[in-house]
C-alpha positions in Angstrom: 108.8 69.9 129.2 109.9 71.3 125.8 112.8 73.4 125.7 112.3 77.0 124.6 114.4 79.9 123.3 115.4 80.7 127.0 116.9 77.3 127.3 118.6 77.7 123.8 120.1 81.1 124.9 121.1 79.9 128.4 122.6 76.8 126.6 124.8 78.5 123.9 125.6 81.4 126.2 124.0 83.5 124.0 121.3 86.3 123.9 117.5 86.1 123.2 118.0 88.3 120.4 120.9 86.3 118.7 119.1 83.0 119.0 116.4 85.0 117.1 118.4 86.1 114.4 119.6 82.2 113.9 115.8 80.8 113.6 114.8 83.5 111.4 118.2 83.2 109.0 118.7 86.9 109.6 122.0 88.6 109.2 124.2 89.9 112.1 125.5 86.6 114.0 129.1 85.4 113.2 129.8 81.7 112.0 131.3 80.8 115.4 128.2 82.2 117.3 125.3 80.3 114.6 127.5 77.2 115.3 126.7 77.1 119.1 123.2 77.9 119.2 122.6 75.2 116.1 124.8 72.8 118.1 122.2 73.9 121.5 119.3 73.7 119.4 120.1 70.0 118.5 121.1 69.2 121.8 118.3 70.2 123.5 115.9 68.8 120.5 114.3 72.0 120.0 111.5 72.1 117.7 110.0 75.7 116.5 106.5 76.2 116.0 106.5 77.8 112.9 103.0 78.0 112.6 102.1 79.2 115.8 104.7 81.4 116.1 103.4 83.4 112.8 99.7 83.0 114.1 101.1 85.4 117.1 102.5 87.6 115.1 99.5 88.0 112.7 101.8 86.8 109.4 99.6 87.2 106.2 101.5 85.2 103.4 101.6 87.0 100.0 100.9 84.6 97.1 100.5 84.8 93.3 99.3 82.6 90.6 100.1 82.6 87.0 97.4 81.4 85.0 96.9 81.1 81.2 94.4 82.9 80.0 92.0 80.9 77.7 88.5 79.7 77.1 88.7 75.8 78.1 86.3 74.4 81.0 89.2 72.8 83.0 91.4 76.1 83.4 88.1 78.0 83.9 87.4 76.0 86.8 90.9 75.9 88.5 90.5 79.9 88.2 87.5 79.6 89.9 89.4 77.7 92.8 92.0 79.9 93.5 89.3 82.8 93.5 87.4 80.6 96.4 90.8 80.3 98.0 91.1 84.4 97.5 87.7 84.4 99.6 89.1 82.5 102.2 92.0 84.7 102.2 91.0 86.1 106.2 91.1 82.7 107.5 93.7 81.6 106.2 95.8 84.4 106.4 96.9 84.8 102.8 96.8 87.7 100.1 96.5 85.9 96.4 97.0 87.6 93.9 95.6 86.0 90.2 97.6 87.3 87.0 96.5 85.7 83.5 99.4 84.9 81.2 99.1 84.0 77.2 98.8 79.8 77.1 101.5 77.9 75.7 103.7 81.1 75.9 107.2 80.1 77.0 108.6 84.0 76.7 105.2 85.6 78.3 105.5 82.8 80.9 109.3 84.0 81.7 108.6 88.0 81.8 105.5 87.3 83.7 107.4 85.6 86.5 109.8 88.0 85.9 107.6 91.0 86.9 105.8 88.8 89.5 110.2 88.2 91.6 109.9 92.3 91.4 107.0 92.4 94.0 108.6 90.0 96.4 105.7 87.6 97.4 105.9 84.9 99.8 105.3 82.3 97.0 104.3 81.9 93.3 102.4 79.3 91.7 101.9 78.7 87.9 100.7 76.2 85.2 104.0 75.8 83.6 105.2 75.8 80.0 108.4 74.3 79.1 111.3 76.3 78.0 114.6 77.4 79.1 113.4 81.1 79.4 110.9 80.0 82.3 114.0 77.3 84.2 115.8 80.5 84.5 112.8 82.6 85.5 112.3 79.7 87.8 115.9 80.3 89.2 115.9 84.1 89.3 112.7 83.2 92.0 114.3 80.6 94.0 117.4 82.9 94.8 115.3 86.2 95.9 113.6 83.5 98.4 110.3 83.0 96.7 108.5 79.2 97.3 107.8 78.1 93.6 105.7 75.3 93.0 104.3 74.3 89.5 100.5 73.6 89.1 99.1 71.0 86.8 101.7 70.7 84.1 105.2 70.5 85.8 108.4 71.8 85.1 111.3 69.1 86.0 114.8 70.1 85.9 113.9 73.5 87.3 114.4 74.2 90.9 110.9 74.7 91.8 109.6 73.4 95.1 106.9 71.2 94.3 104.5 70.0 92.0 101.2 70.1 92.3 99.1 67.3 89.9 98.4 64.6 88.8 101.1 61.7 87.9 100.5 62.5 84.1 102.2 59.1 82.5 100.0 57.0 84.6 97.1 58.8 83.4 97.9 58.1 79.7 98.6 54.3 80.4 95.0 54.4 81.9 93.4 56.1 79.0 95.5 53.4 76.8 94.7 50.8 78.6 90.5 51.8 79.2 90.1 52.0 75.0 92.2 49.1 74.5 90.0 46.6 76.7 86.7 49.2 75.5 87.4 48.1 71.7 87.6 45.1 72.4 90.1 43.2 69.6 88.7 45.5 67.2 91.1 46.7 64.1 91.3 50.2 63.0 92.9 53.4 63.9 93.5 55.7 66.9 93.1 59.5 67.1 95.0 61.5 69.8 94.1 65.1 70.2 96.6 67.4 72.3 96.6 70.8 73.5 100.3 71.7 72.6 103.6 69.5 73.6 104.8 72.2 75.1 103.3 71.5 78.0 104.9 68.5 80.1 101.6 67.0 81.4 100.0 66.4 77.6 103.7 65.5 76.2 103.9 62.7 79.6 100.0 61.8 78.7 100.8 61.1 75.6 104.0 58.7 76.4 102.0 56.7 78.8 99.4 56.6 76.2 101.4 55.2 73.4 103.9 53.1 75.3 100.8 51.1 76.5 99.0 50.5 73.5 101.7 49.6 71.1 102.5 47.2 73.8 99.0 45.8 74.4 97.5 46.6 71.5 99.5 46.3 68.5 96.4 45.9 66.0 95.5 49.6 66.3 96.8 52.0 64.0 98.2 55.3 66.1 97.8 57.9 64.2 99.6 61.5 64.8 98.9 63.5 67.7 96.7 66.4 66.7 97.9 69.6 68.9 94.6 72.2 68.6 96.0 74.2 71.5 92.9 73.6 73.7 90.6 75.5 71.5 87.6 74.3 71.3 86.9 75.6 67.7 90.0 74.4 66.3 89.5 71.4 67.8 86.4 71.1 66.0 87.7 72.0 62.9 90.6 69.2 63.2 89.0 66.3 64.2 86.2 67.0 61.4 88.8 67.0 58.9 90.6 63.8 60.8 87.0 61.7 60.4 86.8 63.3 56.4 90.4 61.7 55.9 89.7 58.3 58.4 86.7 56.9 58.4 88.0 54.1 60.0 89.0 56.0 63.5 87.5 53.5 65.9 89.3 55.3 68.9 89.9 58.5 69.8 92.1 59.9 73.0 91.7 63.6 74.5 94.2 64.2 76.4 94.2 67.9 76.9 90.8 70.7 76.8 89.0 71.5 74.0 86.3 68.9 74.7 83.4 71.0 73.5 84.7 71.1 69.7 85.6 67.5 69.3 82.3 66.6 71.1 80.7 68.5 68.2 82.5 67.2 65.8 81.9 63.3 67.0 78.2 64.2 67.3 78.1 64.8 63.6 79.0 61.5 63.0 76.5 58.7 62.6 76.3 56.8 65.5 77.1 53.7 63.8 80.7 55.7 62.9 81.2 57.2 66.5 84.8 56.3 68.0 85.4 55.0 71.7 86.9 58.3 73.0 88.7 58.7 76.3 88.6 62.6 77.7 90.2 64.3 80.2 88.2 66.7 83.2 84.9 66.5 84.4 83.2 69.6 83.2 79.9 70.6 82.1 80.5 69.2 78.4 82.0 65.6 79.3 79.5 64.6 81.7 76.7 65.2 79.5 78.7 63.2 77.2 79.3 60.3 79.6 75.6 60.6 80.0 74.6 60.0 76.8 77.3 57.2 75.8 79.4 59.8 73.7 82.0 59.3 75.8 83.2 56.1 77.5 85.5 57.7 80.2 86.3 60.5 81.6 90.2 60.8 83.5 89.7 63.7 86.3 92.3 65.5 88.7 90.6 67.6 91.3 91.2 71.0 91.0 90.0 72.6 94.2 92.7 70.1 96.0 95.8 71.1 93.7 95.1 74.7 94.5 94.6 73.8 98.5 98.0 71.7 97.9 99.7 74.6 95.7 98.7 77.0 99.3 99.7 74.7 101.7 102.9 73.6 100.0 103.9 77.6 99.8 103.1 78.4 103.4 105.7 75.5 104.2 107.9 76.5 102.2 107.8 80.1 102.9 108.2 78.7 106.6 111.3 76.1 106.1 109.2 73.4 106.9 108.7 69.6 105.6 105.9 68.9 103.2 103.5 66.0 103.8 104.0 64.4 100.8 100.9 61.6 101.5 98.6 65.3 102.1 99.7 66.2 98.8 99.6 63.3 96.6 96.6 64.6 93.9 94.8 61.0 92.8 93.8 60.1 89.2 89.6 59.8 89.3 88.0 57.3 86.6 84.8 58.7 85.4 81.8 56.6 83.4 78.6 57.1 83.2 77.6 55.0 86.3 79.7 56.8 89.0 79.0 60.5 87.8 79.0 61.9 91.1 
């Protein structure tokens, strides 16, 4: 039979409303007094039902995600995640709330998540930029008792909870490695074409990505990252100018958004000129591009599931309890054109 709070109570000589105040880490109990009922709680091998316990008491978690306001298919998509998540909200007892941040924007970041700590929610998640303005905003969460967990570019060295993504360097070492074995021996140059490298998921794509082919593949020329801020029309603009200057580019990696202006700009080409080109997401525009050969590969994290993560890793959190870390482990999917699901 499992012990309950009685037992706990009768155990530490104690009342019901003290061991109450120890499981729920409220004030009021002196050291001496927390000290027994811990020492009866470990005794007796109590275990709380955290879940349950807010199920009876009809607990709706208040959540909040940061999200950078811009026109690329991948964020567009993740949005439209967390606004299914909003429409499960009933079930699954939450209340999200969605607030759109400038991208890239280390300062906006910061007093964004500064004016999020001043409504006291549960938990906050947010795609992070990297700066020491959001580690301390980070910080300034994590000692009001807010759960903070980074969503698909993380911030390490920051005291946030979790991360929910991908594993970023293995996902440029797979890109590196897919054009290597795609060119085949072939000489000429590579193209790289970032959003920004303030963001730690394209910065660790791109270390995967070069550490791998200057090891494997030492006969292509790397040229220098191109950073067009995940706009498609500067994107376009870029990497039109980049074939003008190198008409030998025989590869070219994406490792951030902007998909739809370098497409157009690599559809321009002859096809006799067209470069072997990695991409990053499954949207609309690279899967018509896997479909019709302009694109060799396509590297995919599933958005739905980092959001589902992102919730489930804050209700845990927000509860004191573990986090699965198998549940949450977001897998790197290959894409070509004869697997498009």
């Amino acid at each position: 039979m499992k012990p309950t709070v009685h037992d706990i109570a009768r155990s530490a000589g104690v009342s019901l409303a003290t061991v109450d105040r120890v499981l729920n880490g409220r004030p009021g109990v002196r050291r001496i007094t927390q000290e027994k009922v811990e020492e009866a709680i470990a005794v007796l091998g109590y275990v709380r039902d955290v879940a349950a316990a807010n199920l009876a008491k009809g607990r709706t978690y208040a959540f909040t995600f940061v999200l950078p306001e811009n026109d690329n298919s991948f964020m567009i998509g993740l949005r439209e995640e967390v606004e299914q998540a909003v429409g499960r909200s009933g079930a699954e007892r939450t209340r999200i709330r969605v607030v759109d941040v400038p991208p890239f924007d280390g300062q906006a970041l910061s007093n964004m998540l500064d004016g999020v700590l001043a409504d006291r929610p549960d938990g906050v998640a947010f795609v992070a930029v990297e700066s020491s303005d959001v580690q301390a905003a980070v910080a300034r969460l994590r000692e009001a008792g807010i759960a903070v967990v980074t969503l698909v570019s993380d911030l390490p060295g920051s005291q946030r909870h979790h991360f929910a993504g991908i594993d970023n360097h293995a996902a440029g070492r797979t890109a590196a490695n897919l054009l290597g074995r795609f060119l085949s021996g072939r000489d000429g140059r590579v193209a790289m074409v970032a959003g920004s490298m303030l963001v730690r998921d394209h910065r660790e794509r791109l270390e995967g990505f070069l550490s791998v082919l200057s090891e494997d593949f030492p006969r292509l020329a790397i040229l220098p990252v191109i950073e067009a801020r995940d706009d498609p029309a500067i994107a376009e603009e870029l990497v039109t100018g980049l074939f003008r200057r190198y008409p030998d580019v025989i590869g070219l990696y994406s490792l951030g958004a902007g998909n739809r202006g370098i497409l157009k700009a690599v559809r321009s080409l002859p096809e006799a000129r067209r470069p072997v080109i990695i991409a990053h997401e499954l949207t609309r525009s690279t899967r018509a591009a896997l479909a019709d050969g302009v694109v060799d590969a396509v590297l995919n994290q599933d958005a739905g599931h980092e959001v589902r993560s992102a919730i489930r890793v804050l209700k845990a959190k927000a509860d004191g309890l573990p986090v699965i870390a198998a549940q949450e482990r977001i897998r790197i999917d290959i894409f070509l054109k004869d697997n498009l699901p």
